[in-house]
Each structure stands twice: as C-alpha cells, then as structure tokens.
N, C-alpha and C positions, 0 to 999 in steps of 0.2 A: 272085637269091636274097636278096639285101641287103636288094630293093625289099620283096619278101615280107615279111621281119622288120621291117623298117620299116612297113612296112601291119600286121603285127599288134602290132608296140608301140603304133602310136595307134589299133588297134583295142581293145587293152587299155582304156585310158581311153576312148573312148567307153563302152561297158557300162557300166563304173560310172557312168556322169553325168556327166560332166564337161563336157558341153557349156555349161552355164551358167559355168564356171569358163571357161573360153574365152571364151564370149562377154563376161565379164567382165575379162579380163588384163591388160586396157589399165588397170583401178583400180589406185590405190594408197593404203599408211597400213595400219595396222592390218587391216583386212578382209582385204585381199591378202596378209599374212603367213599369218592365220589359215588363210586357202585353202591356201597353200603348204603350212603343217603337216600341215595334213590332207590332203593329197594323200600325203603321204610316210608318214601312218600307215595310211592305207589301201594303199599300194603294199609297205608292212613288215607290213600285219595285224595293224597294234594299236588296241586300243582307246581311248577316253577315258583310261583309268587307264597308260598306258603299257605293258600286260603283252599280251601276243599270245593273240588270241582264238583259240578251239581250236574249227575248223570240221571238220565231217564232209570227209574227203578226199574228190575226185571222179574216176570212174574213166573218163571221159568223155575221148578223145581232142581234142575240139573246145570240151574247157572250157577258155578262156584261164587259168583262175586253177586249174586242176587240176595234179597233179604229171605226168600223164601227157597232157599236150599234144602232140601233133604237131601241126605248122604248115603240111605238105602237106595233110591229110587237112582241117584248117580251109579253107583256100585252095580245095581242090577245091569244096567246099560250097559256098563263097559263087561259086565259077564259076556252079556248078549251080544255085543256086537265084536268083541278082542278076543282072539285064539289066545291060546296061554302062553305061547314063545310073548306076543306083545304083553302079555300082562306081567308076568315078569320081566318086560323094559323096563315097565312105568312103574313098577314096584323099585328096581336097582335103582331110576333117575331118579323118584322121587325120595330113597334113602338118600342119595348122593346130595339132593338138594337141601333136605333139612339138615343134613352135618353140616352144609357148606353156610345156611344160614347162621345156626350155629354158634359157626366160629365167627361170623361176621359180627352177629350181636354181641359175643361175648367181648370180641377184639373190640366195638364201639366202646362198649361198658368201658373197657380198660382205659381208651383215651380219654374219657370222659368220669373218669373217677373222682377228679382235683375238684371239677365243674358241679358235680351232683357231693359232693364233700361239703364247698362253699355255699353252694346253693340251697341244700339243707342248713347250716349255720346262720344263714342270712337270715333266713325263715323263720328258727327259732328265736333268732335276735328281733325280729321284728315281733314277734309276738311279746316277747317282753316289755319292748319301747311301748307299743298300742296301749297296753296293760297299767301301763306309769302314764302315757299322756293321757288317760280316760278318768282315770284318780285325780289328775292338777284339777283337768278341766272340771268336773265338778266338787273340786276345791273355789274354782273361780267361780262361777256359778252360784252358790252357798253364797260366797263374800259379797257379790255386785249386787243378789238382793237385799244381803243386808244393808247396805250404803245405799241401796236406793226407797227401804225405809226410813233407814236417820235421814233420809234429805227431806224426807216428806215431812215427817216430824217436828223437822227445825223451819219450813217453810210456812207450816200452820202455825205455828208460833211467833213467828215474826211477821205474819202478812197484816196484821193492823198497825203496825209500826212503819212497814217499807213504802207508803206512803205517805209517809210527815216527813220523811229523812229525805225521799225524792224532792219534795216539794222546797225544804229546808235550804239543800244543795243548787237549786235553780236561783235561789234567794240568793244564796252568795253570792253564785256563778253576776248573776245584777248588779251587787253590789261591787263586786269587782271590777265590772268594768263602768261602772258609774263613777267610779273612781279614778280610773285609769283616766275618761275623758276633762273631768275635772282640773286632775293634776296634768293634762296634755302643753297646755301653753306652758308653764313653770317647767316639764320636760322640756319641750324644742327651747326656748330659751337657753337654759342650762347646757343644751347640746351644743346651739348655736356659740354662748362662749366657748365651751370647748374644741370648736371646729367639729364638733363630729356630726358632719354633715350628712351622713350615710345613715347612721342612727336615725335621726331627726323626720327622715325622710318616709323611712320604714313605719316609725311612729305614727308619721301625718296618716299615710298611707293606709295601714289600722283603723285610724277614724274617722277616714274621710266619708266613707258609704255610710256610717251612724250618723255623724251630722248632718249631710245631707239629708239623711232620711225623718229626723226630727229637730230639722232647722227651724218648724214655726213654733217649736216653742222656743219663749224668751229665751230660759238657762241654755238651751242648745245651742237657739242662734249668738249668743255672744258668745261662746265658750269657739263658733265657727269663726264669727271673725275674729279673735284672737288671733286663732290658729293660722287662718289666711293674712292676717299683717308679716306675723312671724314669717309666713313661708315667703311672702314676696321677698322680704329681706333677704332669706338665706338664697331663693335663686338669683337676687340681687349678685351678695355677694359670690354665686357660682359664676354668673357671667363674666363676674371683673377679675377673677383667676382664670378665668377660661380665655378671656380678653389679652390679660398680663401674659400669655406665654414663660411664666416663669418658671412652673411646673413641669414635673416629670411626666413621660408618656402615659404610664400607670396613674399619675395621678389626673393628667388630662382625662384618660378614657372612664374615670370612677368619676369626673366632675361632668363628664358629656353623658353619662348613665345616668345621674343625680339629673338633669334637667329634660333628660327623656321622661322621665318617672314623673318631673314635674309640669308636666304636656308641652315642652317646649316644641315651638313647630321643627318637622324632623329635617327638611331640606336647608333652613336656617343655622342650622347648627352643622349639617353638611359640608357646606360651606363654609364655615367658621373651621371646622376641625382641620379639612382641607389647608387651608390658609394660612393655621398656625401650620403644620405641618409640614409646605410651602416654605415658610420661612426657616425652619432649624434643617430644613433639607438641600435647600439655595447656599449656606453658612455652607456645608460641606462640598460642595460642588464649586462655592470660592474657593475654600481651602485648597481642593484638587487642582483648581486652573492656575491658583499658586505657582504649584508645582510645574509648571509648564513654559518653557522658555519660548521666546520669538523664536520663530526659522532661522538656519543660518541664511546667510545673503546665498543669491543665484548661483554665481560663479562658484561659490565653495560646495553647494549641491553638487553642481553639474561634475567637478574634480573629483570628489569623494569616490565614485565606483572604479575612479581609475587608480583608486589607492586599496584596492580591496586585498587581491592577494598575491601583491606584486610590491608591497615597500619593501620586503626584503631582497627582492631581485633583482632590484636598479643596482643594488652594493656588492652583487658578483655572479655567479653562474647559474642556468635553468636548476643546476643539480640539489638547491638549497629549496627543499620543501618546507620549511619552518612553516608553520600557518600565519600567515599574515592579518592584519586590523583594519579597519575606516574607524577613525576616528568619531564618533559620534557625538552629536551634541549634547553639549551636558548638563542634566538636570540636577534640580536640588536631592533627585532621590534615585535610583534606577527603576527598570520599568518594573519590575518583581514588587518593590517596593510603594509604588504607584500604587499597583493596582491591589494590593494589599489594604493598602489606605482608601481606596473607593469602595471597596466591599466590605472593608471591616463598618465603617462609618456610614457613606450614603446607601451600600446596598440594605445594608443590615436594618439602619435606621427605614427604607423603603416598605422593607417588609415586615416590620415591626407597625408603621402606620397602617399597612395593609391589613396586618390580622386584625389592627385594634378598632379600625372601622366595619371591617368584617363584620364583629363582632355587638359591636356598638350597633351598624343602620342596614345589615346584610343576612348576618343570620340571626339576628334578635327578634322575637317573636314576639307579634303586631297582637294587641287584644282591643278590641272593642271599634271603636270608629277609626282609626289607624289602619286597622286591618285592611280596611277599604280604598287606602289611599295608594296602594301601593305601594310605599316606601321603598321593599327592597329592591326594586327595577331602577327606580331614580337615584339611591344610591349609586347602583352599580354601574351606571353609567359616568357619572361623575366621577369614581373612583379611577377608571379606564382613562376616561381622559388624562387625569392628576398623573397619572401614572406613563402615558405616553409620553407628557409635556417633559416632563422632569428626566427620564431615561432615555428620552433625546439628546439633551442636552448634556448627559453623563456620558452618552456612547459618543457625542462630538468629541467631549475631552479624551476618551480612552483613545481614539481615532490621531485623534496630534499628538500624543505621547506615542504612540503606535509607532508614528510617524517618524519621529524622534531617532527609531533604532534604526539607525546604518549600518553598524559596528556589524559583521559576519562572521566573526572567527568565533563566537557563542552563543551558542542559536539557544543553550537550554533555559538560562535565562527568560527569553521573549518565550519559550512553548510554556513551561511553567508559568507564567503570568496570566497568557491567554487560557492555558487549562483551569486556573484559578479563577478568571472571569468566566467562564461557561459555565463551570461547576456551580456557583456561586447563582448565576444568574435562573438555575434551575428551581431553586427556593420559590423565585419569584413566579416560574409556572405553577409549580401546586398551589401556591396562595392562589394566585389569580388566571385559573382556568378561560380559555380564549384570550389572553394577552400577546401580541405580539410581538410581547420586548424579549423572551429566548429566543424567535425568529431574528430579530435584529442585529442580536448578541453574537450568534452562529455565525451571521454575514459577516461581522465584523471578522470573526476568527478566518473565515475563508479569506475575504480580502488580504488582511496582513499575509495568511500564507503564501499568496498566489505573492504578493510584491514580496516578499521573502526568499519564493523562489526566482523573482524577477532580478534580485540585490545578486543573485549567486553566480545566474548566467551572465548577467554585466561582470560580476569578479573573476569568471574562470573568461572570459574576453579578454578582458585586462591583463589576465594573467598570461594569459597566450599572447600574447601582442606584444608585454614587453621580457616575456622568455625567447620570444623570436629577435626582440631590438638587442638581448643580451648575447644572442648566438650569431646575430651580424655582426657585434662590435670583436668577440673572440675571432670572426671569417674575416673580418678586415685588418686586424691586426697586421704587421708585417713582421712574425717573426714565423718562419717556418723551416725544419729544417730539412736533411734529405730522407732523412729516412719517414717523415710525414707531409710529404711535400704536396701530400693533396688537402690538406685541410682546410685551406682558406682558398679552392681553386685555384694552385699550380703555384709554383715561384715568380712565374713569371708576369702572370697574369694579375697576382696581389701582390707585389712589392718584391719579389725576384727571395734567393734562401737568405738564411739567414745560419747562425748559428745552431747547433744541437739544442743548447742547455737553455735556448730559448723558445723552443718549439711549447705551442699550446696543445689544447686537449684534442685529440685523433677525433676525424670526425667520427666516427662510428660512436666513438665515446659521447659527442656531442646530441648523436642522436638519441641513444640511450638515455640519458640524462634527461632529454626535453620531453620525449614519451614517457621515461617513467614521473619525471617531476608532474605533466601533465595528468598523468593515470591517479598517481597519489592525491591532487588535488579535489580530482575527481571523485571519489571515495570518498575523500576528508568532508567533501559538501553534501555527497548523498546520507553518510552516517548524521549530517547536523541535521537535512530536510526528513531524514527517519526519523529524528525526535517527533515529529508533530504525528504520526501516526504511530505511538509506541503504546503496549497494551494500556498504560496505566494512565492517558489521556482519557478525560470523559470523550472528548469532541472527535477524537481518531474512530470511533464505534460509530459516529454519523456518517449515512450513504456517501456522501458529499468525499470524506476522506476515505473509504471504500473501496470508491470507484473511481472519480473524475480526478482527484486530488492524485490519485497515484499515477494512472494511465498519462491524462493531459496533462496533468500540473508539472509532476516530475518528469517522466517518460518524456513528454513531448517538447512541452515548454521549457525545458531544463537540460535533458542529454541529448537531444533529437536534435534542439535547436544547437548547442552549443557542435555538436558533429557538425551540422550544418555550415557553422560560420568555421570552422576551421578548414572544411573545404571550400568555402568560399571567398574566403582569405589568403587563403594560398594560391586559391586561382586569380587574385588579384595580382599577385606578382607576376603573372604574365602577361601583363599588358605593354604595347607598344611604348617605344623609344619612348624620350621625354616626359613620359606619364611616371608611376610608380615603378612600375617594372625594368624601367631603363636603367636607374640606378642600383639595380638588385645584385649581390654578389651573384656569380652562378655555384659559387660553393651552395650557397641557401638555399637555390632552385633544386637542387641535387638533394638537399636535402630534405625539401618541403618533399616532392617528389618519392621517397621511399617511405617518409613517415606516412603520407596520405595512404602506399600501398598497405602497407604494414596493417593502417587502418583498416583497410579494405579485406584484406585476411585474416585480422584474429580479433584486434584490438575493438572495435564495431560490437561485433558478436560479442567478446566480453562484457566489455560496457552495459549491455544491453540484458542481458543475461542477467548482470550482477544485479542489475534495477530492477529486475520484474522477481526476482530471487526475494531480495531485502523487501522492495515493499507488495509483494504478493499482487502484481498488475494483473487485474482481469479488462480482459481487451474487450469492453463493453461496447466503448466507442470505438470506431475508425484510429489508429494508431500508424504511426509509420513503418513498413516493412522495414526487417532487417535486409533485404536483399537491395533494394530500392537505397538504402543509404550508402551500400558497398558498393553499388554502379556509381553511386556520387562521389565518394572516396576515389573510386578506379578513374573517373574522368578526371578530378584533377590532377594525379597523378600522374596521365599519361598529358597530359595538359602542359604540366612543369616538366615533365622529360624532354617535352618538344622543345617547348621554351628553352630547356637549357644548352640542348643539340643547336638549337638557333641560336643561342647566345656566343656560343663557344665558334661552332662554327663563324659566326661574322667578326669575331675576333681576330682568329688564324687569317679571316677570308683579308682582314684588313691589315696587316702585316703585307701577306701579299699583292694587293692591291697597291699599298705605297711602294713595294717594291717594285712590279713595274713603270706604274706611270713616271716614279720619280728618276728612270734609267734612261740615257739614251743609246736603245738598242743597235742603232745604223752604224756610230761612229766606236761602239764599244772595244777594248782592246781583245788582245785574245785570251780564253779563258786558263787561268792558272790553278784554281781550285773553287771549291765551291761556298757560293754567296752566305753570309754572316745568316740571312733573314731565313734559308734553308734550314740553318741547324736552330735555329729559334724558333722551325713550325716543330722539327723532329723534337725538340726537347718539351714546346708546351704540351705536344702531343701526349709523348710519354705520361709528362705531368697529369694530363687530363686522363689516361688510361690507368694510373696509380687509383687518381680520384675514384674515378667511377668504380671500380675495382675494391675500395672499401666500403660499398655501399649494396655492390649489383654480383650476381653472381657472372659468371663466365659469358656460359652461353656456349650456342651449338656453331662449331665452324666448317668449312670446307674442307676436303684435303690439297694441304698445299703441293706441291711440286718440290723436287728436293734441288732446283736450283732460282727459287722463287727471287733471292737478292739480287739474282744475276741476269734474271729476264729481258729485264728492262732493255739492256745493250744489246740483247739479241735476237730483240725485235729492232728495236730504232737502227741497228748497222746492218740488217738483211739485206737481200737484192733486192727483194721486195721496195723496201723504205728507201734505199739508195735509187732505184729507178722512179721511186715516185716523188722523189725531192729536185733531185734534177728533172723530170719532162715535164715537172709543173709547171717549168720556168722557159722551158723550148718555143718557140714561135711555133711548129708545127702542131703541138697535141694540150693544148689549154682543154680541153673539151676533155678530151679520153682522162685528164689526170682528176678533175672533179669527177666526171663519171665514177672511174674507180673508187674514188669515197664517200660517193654517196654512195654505191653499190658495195662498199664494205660497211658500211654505216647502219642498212637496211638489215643487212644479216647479225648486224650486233643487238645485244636484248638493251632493252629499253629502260636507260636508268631514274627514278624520280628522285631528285634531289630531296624535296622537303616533304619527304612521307614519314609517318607516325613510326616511332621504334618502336620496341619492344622491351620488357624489362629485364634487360642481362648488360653488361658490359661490352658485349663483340657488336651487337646492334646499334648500342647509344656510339659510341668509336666511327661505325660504318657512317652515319650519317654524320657526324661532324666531318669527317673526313673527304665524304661528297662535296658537302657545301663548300670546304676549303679549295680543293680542286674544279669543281663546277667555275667556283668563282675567279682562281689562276686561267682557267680558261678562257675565258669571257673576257678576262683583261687581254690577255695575250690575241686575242681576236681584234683587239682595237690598236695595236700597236704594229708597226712596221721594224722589221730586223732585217742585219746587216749580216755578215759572215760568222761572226764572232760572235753576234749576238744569240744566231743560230746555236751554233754548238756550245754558248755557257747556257741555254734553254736545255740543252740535249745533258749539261753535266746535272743542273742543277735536280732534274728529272729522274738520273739516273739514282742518284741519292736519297730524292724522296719514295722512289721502287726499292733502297736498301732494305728501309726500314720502316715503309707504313705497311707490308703487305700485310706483318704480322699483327695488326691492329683490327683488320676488317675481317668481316666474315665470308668474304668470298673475292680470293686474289685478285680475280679477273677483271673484278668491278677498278680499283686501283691500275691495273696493266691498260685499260681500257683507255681511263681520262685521262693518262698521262702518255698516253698513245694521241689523243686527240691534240692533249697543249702541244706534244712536237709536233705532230702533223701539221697544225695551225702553224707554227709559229715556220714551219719549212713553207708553206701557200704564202704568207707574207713576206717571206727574208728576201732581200734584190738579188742575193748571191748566195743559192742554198749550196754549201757546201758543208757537211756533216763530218764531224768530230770522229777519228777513229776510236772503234769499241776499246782496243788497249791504254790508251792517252786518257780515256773516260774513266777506266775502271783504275789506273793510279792516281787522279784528279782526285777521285772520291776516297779511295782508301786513305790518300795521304789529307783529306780534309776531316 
C-alpha cells in the first residue's frame, strides 16, 4: 500500500509537468530556486500573487488533485488500462520525481534555516513581551479605578462647599475691577506725568465699554468724564508731538498708533504723517542737490570729448596707448559717493516711511465702523502718490550728477554707483508692490549707459582724428633719409632727403603703431562698457542689458558705428582740390588706404568677434553684417588708392606740364643731354615705387623683353618711324601719313588712364605712370617744335623707356605712350628731322 502512495505522489507531479523540472535538478543558482518555489505554489495552489486560486472542485474519484480521490480506484485504472513495460515507466518517473523533490525540499530547508531560526526566536520573544504587557495593563487597570474612586470621594465631599468658593471668586473677580475703574483717572494721570502714553491708552481702552455701558449711573458717569478730560488732553498733547516733528520715526509711528486707538479720523492723520515725512525727506534731497555743481559753460561741454583719449597724443606718437582722461566737473563728493549719500539717507529714510505707514493705515486691522470705511484703499493711494512725488525728484538729482561724469578712463566707479542705485531701489519694490519708481530707476541706468557708450565713440573719434593729425605732422616733417625715402611721400615731393640720423619712423612702422594704438583703444573701452554687464551687477541680469544693451548698444552703436566713421573719414580725404583732400599728404592716402584694407581682411572680423565673445551678443535684433562692413572697408580703400594714383600722378603730370609749356620748342638749341625735369620724374618715380612698396605687395608682371631699356631707340630710329616723320611733312601724302596712325592706332589695345588699381605695387606704379604720360602727351599736342626740339623730345623719351618700363606691369603699355608723344611731337615739328639712335643712346648714358 506504501508502494501505491508512493506511485501516486510521483504520479501527482508528473501531470503537472514536471518532468522538465526533473530533467533539470541537477542545475543550480537562481533558476533552481525559482523551480523549487514554484513547485510548492503549485503543490499549496497559489498563484503569482500569493493568494490561492479558487478552482472548480472536482468530483472525480481519479482526479489526483480533487478532494475526493481515491487511490484504489486510480491504481485499478492504470492496471486496466497500462501494459507493464508503461507501468514500470511511471513507477521509475515517479521514483525519480520524489528523490528529486526531495532534494529540493531539503536544499529549501537548508537556505532557509537562518529565517526559520529567527523566526522561531522572534516568536518566542513575542510571546514573552505579550506576557509582560497583559500584567502592566492590568496593573493599570487596578490603579485608574482606584483614583477614579478617590475622585469621587473627594467630590462628595467638597460639593456643598464648591459653590460658596464659586460664588466668593466672582465677588472678588467685581471687586477688582470696581477698583481698577475707580483708581482709572489717578492711573491715566500718573501716566500722563510720566509720558507714558501707550500705557494710558491701553488702560482707557480696558474701560472704555464698562463706562459706557453703566454711564447712567452717577459713580460711572463721573468716573467717564474724568477719564474723557484726561484723554482729550493726552491726544492733545499726541497731536503737538505729532505736529512738532521733533520726534523720531519709531516714536512718530507709536504717537500716530496712540491717536488711531483714540479714533482719530484715519485720512487726517494721513495726511499729517505724509507731511511730516515730506519734510525730513525734502532736508535730504537739499542735502543731495548740495552736492551738485552748475554745468560747466557750452563751450567747455562741447571741447571735453575731444580731450577723451587723445591728451596724451597731441605730445607725441599714435604708438603711446596710455589711457587718457576728460576732465570732469568737479563735485563736492564723486558719484560713488553721491549715490551712497542718496540711498543711505533718502532712500533708506523712504522706505522706512513706507513700512511705518504700511503699517500704521495699510495693513492694520480696521475693527468696527472703520472697517467700513475703507481706509486701506485711501491710504494706499496717497502713499503712491507721496512716493512718486518725492522719487522724481530724487531720480532728477541722480540724472545731473549722472550727468556730471565725463571723465572715461574709469567707468567702475559710475557701474558701481549705478548698480548701488538699482540694488537699493529694489527694497522700495517689495515694500510697495505696483510702484513705478524701479521702472524709473532702471531707465535711468539704461540711459546713463547708452550716453556712456555715446562719451566712448565720441573718445575713440577723437582719438582717431588726432592719431591721424599726429601721423601727418610725422608725413610732413622734412627729414627723410635714403634708405626711408618713402615715408613722408618721396624726398622730393615732402621736402627733398635729408640726412640719415634724421630720418623718422618707417611707414610701415607708422601703420603698425596707428592700428595697434587704435586696436588697444578699442579693447581698453570694450573691457570698461563690460563693466556694466559683469555677473555681480543686479541690472546686467535685466532683458534690457541681455539683449539690446549688448547687440545695439555696444555692437552697433559703439564698434559698428566707430568702423563706420573710420571708413568714412578716410574717404573724406578724397575729396577734390581745395576742399580737405587737397591738402592731404599722399604719404597719408597710402596709408589710410592699407589700414582701411587690412580692416577689411582681419581687423573687422576681429573686432567684431571679440565683442560678441566678451559680451555674449544674441543677434535678436537686426545687427550689421560682418560682410557688409568689409565691402565698406574695401571701398574706401580702394577709394584712397585711386586718390592717391591721382594725386601722385598730377603731381609728376605737373612737373611735366611746366616743363613743356614753359620751353620754347621751335627756336630750341640742339639737344646735348637730357632735361633736369626728366631725371626728377625718374627719381620721384622711384621714390614713389620704394613708398608703395612698404605698404603693397609686388604683384603679378609681364614678361619683359631682354632688351626692354633699349626699345625705345629701336622703335623711334626704324624705317618705319623715319618714313613716317619725314612724309608727314611732304606736300604730296598729308592724308596717307595720318591714315597710317590712325590705322596703327586702331590696332593698338585701348588704354584707360584713370581706371581703379588694384592692391599690389606693379598696378598702383602702372597707373601713376599713365597719368604722368597721358598728361606729357596731351601737352606736347599743344605745342609746336622745331628740329632740335624734335630730337631733345626723342632724347628725353628715350630715357624715360630706360627706366619706367621696370615700374609698370606691362612694357608695352610705356613703349606705346611714349611712341605717341614722339609721334605727336614729329606731326607738329616744321623740320622733322630725327636724332640718330647712337647720338641718343650716349646722350642718355652720359645724363
């Protein structure tokens, strides 16, 4: 029968599945717990959730898992229905499954040995505690009813007494205060000599609703009007301290509380507190405007930005960055100092009135018919007012002392004052919620910024203006030597050389100097306008300096504008003769001219960079491109390059110009060397090819000809030139000899004299060197020549093809116009007879 039970226990578990769990048993770790658990909730019928699942019972004799199981009637079945090869499966599985249970149950046990250890100790611990607290409690128990017999005991006992003691205590309670109202006028008296008004008040207050209430009788009513003589006197004397202003705040607001309590009307008193308040607040706002000097006069206004940061520049070179001063008008205190003195005293004192009215007619709590009136709406409006009136006329004064700072060379000063004023003025929003005096306050801080940075771009003007009048006075000097003979445009052209030891600073040096002295300046003013937005500013955290303050204020209104005038100053210096630009070095031009480019390539974009870097610019609004400024840079640049090819050139052009008109070519001797004014184009030329040449780079040339010096003679002595100089002049072929040059003319490319260079030195050279010759030509078209006149045209020419070819970027352009001025000057001469090319070429070597 054993065997039986033991065959349907491991036939239990087979049904459910467990044959995987078996084939498995041998794992271990976590997997093999989890198995085990769940064997045992399936073998208990519970679910995932712990709670036992509620299965249809089965009525089924042969359900293993039914209540009504029998284990014969199973057994029979499986006789009946399994050959014996299966009945010894289910016997082997179902051995194999009870060992494997088994070990599962025993392995659980093991884990859980520490848990069923504790768990039993727990258990009998609690059975001991239960044991002990069921003993106090009816220890307690025992005692509560005995004290709640002795209370009983003692209450029987004393209940024919405890009312005559009640009764005794009311008695007193009467007499006491029958007492109190008696002795009341001899108190407020007594008070009233001692000042102590607050007492007195407290007192009255006490028996004011007694008297009233048993005023018809005699003793009451005279004991009432005592008490009302007394008090009119002591609000008497409240008024004439409240009047006197000679009290202290504290003691003001305890004597305006004193005649609240004595029903004094609430909007009279209002008024009154207002008024003193007025007055000790107007004394500080004297004080400040004290502090505050007349304007200076017009003129000394209008002079001051031109002293910003430029006094030290007038006394020597761009190169001296020292930060410079304006003078500012001088007060009895600085503005630090000011506004120190407005906040300590009137702001302080402001909102010290503000709490103590607050206090007094705003949040103080309205009892009885008062309540009705409304008071604190009418205070609060009176309040607003008092307070607009008066911090008007405080942000007037801060506004002229504001005013007052010119001075730029230390901006921390004026941000600290103003952050002092902000800060400060914040006090006065939590007091007084909807106030528009920190709206005011703010403005004020914007405005001074904005002309603050209005004072910087007037200083960095200033400063460019007379770093440029300091770099014309060094360009005009006359001391140059050879080896810088470009410095001040050419020797010849500023005062001719001079000695070595005298020579001034290279321009290249000068340019350096003036862009970096400029650059530094620049820097020097954005680190002062970054004061105003530095973390530790309240006012730099408002939208205001954010956004607009940074973008437009700085950004635009500050470096944008100041790029601006510096290309638009520089393009003033090319304006026509007699205007500004007439008297311009062309050293200057040359130099305006590479600074502007220089801008246009790096310096722009730095600039611009470093500002949106330092103060975190969000381009909220419309800003001005970086690209859009360096087309502005590039044009004046190329602007003053023109200018200065135009300048240079009408210079040479006018040497030449004097030289012919003032000759007379018909009667001229015959040529023995060449003209003075010849080697004074070749030399300003040079001069001017040195200049540009420290500023410009090369640039891209032709390939010359390897007898380029010697050209010139072997064109003008060809058969060519010799047939066309003689049948010019023939009575037979006037017609065929024009013909010929217009039809050489046609085939020639097309020169434009005053077209735009380019920025290298071979371009800027090419185009003065046009104009110079354009303009030799032009004269020699108006002039008639003789024989000799002829061929000193032919020497002179042949000289200027030595040595200009190597200046221009394309030979031909030079071989060309100096092919024209002889040709001209052969169509004019009465007697063309032409200089032999050997006679020409020792004329020149030996000039």
């Amino acid at each position: 029968m054993g065997a039986h039970c033991l065959c349907c226990g491991s036939f239990f578990w087979t049904l459910y599945g467990m044959d995987d769990s078996v084939a498995a048993s041998e794992d271990s770790g976590p997997g093999r717990r989890r198995r085990v658990h769940g064997m045992l909730k399936l073998y208990y019928g519970l679910n995932e959730e712990g709670k036992a699942e509620e299965q249809p019972e089965s009525l089924d004799p042969c359900d293993i898992n039914g209540p009504h199981f029998d284990p014969e009637l199973f057994l029979n079945k499986l006789r009946r229905e399994c050959s014996l090869a299966e009945l010894m499966d289910q016997e082997t599985c179902m051995v194999k499954q009870i060992r494997s249970l088994d070990s599962d149950m025993q392995t659980l046990v093991y884990e859980n040995y520490n848990k069923f250890i504790s768990a039993t100790d727990t258990i009998r611990k609690m059975k001991n505690d239960f044991k002990k607290m069921e003993d106090e409690m009816d220890c307690l128990s025992a005692n509560m009813a005995a004290i709640t017999e002795f209370s009983a005991r003692i209450s029987g006992t004393l209940q024919d007494q405890h009312t005559q003691i009640t009764k005794l205590s009311g008695v007193h309670t009467l007499l006491r205060k029958l007492q109190f109202l008696f002795e009341l006028p001899a108190r407020l008296n007594k008070c009233l000599e001692l000042q102590a008004y607050a007492q007195a008040v407290r007192s009255h207050r006490r028996a004011r609703c007694v008297l009233q209430q048993y005023s018809h009788l005699p003793s009451f009513k005279g004991i009432q009007d005592d008490c009302h003589a007394i008090m009119d006197k002591l609000a008497q004397e409240l008024r004439q301290k409240f009047r006197d202003g000679g009290s202290s705040a504290k003691d003001l607001s305890e004597c305006v509380e004193l005649l609240l309590q004595l029903d004094e009307p609430a909007e009279e008193l209002c008024d009154k507190f207002l008024s003193h308040a007025r007055s000790r607040l107007e004394s500080d706002l004297q004080g400040l405007e004290a502090e505050i000097r007349p304007y200076p006069s017009a003129s000394a206004m209008k002079d001051a930005p031109a002293r910003s940061l430029s006094s030290t520049a007038a006394a020597g070179s761009p190169t001296d960055n020292s930060p410079s001063t304006i003078p500012s008008p001088t007060s009895n205190t600085d503005i630090l100092e000011f506004i120190d003195r407005g906040c300590n005293e009137f702001v302080s004192s402001l909102c010290l009135v503000i709490t103590s009215y607050q206090e007094l007619f705003v949040n103080h709590a309205q009892k009885g018919e008062l309540a009705s009136k409304n008071i604190p709406q009418m205070a609060n409006g009176k309040l607003h007012a008092f307070v607009d009136d008066l911090a008007a006329r405080y942000f007037s004064l801060v506004e002229r002392r504001i005013q007052e700072e010119k001075g730029v060379a230390d901006n921390s000063l004026l941000v600290r004052a103003l952050d002092r004023f902000h800060r400060r003025l914040q006090a006065v929003a939590k007091l007084l919620p909807g106030s528009a005096v920190p709206n005011q306050g703010t403005e004020i801080v914007i405005r001074a910024a904005t002309e603050r940075v209005k004072q910087y771009l007037s200083a960095l003007q200033s400063f460019y203006m007379d770093s440029l009048t300091d770099v014309r006075q060094a360009l005009a000097t006359p001391r140059l030597s050879v080896a810088s003979a470009s410095v001040a445009g050419g020797g010849a052209l500023l005062g001719g050389p001079a000695s070595g030891r005298d020579a001034p600073t290279s321009l290249p040096e000068l340019l350096s100097s003036l862009s970096a002295s400029i650059l530094n300046q620049i820097k020097s003013v954005l680190a002062s306008v970054h004061l105003f937005t530095a973390k530790d500013i309240t006012f730099s955290n408002k939208p205001y300096f954010k956004g607009e303050f940074c973008s437009q204020g700085v950004r635009e209104s500050l470096v944008v504008s100041f790029i601006k005038f510096v290309c638009q100053s520089s393009r003033q210096f090319c304006e026509s003769a007699g205007d500004k630009g007439g008297s311009t070095p062309p050293a200057l031009l040359l130099l305006l001219s590479r600074l502007c480019l220089d801008y246009e390539t790096s310096t722009i974009s730095y600039i611009l960079t470093l500002t949106d870097e330092q103060f975190l610019v969000q381009h909220h609004s419309p800003v001005t491109p970086v690209t859009t400024l360096c087309a502005e840079a590039r044009e004046a640049a190329q602007k003053l390059l023109n200018h200065y090819v135009k300048v240079q050139g009408l210079i040479i052009s006018q040497m030449l110009r004097k030289s012919v008109e003032t000759r007379d070519w018909v009667n001229t001797i015959e040529p023995r060397n060449v003209r003075a004014v010849m080697k004074r184009v070749v030399e300003d030329t040079t001069s001017i090819d040195v200049q540009v040449g420290l500023l410009y780079e090369e640039g891209v040339r032709k390939a010359h000809s390897s007898d380029s010096s010697k050209r010139t003679f072997s064109v003008y002595s060809s058969s060519r030139q010799q047939a066309r100089y003689a049948a010019s002049y023939t009575p037979s072929a006037p017609m065929d000899t024009n013909l010929l040059s217009n039809i050489h003319k046609l085939f020639s490319e097309r020169i434009d004299i005053f077209s735009s260079v380019e920025f290298n030195k071979v371009s800027v050279m090419t185009g003065i060197i046009k104009i110079s010759l354009k303009t030799f030509l032009e004269c020699v078209r108006l002039r008639t020549f003789g024989r000799y006149g002829l061929q000193q045209i032919q020497v002179d020419c042949h000289y200027l093809q030595m040595y200009l070819w190597r200046f221009v970027s394309d030979e031909n352009l030079v071989h060309f116009l100096l092919d024209e001025i002889v040709g001209s000057s052969a169509h004019r001469c009465l007697d063309p007879a032409p200089m032999e090319q050997s006679v020409i070429e020792v004329i020149c070597e030996r000039g």
